[in-house]
C-alpha positions in Angstrom: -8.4 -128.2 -64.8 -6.4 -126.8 -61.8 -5.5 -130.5 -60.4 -4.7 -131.5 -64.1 -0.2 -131.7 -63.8 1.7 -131.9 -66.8 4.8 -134.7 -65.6 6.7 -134.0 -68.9 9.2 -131.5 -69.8 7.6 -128.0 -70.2 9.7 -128.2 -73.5 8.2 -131.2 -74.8 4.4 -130.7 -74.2 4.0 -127.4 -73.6 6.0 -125.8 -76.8 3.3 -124.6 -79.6 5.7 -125.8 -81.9 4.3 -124.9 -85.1 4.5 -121.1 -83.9 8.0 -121.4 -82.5 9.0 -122.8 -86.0 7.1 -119.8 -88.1 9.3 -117.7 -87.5 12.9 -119.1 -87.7 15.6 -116.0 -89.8 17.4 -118.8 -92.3 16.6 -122.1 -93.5 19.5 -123.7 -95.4 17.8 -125.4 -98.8 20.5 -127.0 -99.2 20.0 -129.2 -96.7 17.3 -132.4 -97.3 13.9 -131.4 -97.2 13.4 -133.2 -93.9 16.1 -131.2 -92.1 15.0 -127.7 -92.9 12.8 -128.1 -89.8 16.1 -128.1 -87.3 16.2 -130.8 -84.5 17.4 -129.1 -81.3 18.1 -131.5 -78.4 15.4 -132.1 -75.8 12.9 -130.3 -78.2 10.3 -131.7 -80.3 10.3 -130.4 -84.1 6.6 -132.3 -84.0 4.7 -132.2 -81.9 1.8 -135.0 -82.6 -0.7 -133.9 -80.0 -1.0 -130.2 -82.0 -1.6 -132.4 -85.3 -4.1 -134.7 -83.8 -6.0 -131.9 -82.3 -6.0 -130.2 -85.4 -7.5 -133.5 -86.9 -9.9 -134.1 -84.2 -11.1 -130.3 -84.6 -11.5 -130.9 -88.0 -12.9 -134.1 -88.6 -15.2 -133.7 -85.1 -14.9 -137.9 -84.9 -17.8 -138.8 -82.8 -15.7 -141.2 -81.0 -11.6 -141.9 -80.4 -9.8 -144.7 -79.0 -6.1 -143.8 -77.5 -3.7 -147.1 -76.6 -1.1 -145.4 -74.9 -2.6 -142.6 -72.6 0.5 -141.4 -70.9 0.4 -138.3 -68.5 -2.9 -137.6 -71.0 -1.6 -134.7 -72.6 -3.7 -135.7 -75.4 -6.8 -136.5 -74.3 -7.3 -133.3 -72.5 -7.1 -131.8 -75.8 -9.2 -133.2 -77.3 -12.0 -134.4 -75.2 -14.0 -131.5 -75.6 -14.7 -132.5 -79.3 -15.2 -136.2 -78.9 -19.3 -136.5 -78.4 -19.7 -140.2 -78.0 -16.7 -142.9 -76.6 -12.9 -142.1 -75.7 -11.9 -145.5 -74.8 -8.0 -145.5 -73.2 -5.7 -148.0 -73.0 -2.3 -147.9 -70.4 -0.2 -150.6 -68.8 -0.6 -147.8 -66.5 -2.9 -145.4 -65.9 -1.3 -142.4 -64.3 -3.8 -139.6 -62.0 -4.8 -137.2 -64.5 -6.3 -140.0 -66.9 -8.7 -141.0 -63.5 -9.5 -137.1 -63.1 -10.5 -137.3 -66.6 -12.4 -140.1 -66.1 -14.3 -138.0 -63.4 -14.6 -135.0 -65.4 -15.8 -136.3 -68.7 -19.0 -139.2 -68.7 -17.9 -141.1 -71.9 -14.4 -141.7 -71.2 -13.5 -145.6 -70.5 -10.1 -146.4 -69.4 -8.6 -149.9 -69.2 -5.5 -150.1 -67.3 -3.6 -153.4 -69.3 -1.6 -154.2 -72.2 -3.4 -153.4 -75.3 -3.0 -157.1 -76.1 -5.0 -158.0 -72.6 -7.4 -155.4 -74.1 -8.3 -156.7 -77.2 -8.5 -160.4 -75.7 -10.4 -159.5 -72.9 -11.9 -156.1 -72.9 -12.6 -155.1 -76.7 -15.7 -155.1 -77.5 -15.8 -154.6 -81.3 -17.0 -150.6 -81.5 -16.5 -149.4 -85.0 -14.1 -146.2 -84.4 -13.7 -143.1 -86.7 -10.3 -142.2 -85.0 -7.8 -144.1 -83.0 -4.2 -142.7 -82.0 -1.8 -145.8 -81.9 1.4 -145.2 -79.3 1.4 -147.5 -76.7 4.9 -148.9 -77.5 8.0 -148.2 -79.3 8.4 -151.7 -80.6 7.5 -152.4 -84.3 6.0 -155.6 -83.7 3.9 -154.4 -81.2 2.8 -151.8 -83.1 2.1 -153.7 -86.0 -0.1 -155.9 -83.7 -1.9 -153.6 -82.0 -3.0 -152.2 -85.6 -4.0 -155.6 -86.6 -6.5 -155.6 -83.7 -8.4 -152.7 -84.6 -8.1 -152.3 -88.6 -11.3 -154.3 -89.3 -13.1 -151.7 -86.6 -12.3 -149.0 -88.7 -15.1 -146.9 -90.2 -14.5 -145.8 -93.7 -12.4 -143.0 -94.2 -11.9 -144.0 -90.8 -8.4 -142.6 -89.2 -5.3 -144.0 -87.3 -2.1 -141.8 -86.0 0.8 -143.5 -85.3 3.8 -142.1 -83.3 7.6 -141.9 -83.5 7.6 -142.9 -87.4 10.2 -140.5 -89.0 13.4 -140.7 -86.6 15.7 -138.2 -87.8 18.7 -140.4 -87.2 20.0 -143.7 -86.4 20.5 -142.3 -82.6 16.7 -141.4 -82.5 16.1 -144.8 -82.9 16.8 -146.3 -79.7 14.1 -148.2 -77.7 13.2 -145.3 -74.8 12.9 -142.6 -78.1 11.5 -143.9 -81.3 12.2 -147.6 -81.4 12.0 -149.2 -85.2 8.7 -147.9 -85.3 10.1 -146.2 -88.7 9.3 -150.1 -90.2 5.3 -149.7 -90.0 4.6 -147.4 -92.6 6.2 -149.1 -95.0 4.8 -152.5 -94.2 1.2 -151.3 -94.2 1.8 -149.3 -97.5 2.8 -153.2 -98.8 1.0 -155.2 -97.7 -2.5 -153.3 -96.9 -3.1 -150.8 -99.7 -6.0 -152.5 -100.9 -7.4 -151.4 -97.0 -5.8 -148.2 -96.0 -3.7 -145.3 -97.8 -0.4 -144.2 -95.1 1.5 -140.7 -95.2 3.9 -140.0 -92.6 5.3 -136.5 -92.1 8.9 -136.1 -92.9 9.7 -134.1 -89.6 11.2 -135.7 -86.3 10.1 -137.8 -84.7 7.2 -138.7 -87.0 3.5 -138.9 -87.1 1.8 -141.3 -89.8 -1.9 -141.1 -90.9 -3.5 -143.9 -91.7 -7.2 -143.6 -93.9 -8.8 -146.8 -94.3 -10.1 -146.5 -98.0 -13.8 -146.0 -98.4 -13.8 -146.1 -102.5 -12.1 -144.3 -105.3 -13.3 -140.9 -106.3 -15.9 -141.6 -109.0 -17.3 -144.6 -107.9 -20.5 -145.2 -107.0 -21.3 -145.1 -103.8 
């Protein structure tokens, strides 16, 4: 899409960063397992939107729900897999999100706070994948997944952003936030809902599978 511009840092979004880390000459095992993956400043040593394409190609989720829609980096990704609903959801909705909406038939964009959206605009769609990133804020981001876990299909999937800050500096409200504080609270206090992994490399993606039944159980 020629009118399609990328606002972030060339850097950021468009590094393929799992091949720009194949091929590093020395990794240092003596270092924690988590820093083996070197964090270089201004680079990304994850980058989220390759995993949740790689998921979404996967998977092929007939529909996907995005609260926090950004410059849409992701959704242009993976749109072309998504047969049935995107729904987005931005305090702001920036151009290429409306050329999107022109381009593609089932996308829906709602341009609020995702807690105007779910009092006024939700309206209860059972989702099989849902990328949760609209804030850096742990209580927001707790809320937000609130909202939506009982619309969850089984097995159905959530992503959650900036959950493995690789140290106390990366923590600060315009990076990661305290975001680091959701996995663990889900893992505590919803286990007998969803099973949570978050990827030990800066800045962090968590997966969240909302349990359908354990393996030998009748269906």
């Amino acid at each position: 899409m020629n009118s399609f511009v990328n606002k972030m840092p060339v850097d950021y979004y468009g590094t393929k960063v799992v091949n720009e880390y194949t091929n590093l000459k020395k990794v240092d095992y003596n270092t924690p397992f988590y820093f083996r993956n070197p964090v270089r400043q201004y680079k990304l040593s994850l980058n989220h939107m390759e995993v949740i394409e790689f998921f979404v190609r996967l998977l092929r989720p007939k529909n996907f729900m995005e609260m926090g829609t950004q410059f849409g980096e992701t959704a242009i990704k993976i749109l072309p897999y998504i047969p049935q609903e995107y729904y987005g959801v931005d305090v702001k909705l920036q151009d290429n999100m409306k050329l999107l909406e022109k381009k593609y038939s089932n996308v829906k964009l709602f341009e609020c706070t995702t807690d105007q959206y779910f009092e006024k605009e939700f309206d209860k769609t059972m989702f099989e994948m849902v990328f949760i990133d609209a804030s850096h804020n742990y209580e927001q981001t707790y809320r937000d997944f609130l909202n939506i876990k009982d619309y969850m299909v089984p097995d159905g999937i959530i992503f959650f952003h900036d959950t493995y800050p690789a140290t106390r500096a990366h923590t600060k409200p315009n990076l990661s936030g305290d975001c680091y504080k959701l996995p663990e609270k889900i893992r505590l206090e919803h286990n007998d809902e969803f099973e949570i992994i978050t990827f030990p490399i800066n800045p962090g993606i968590s997966m969240a599978r909302r349990v359908k039944k354990n393996i030998g159980e009748e269906k």
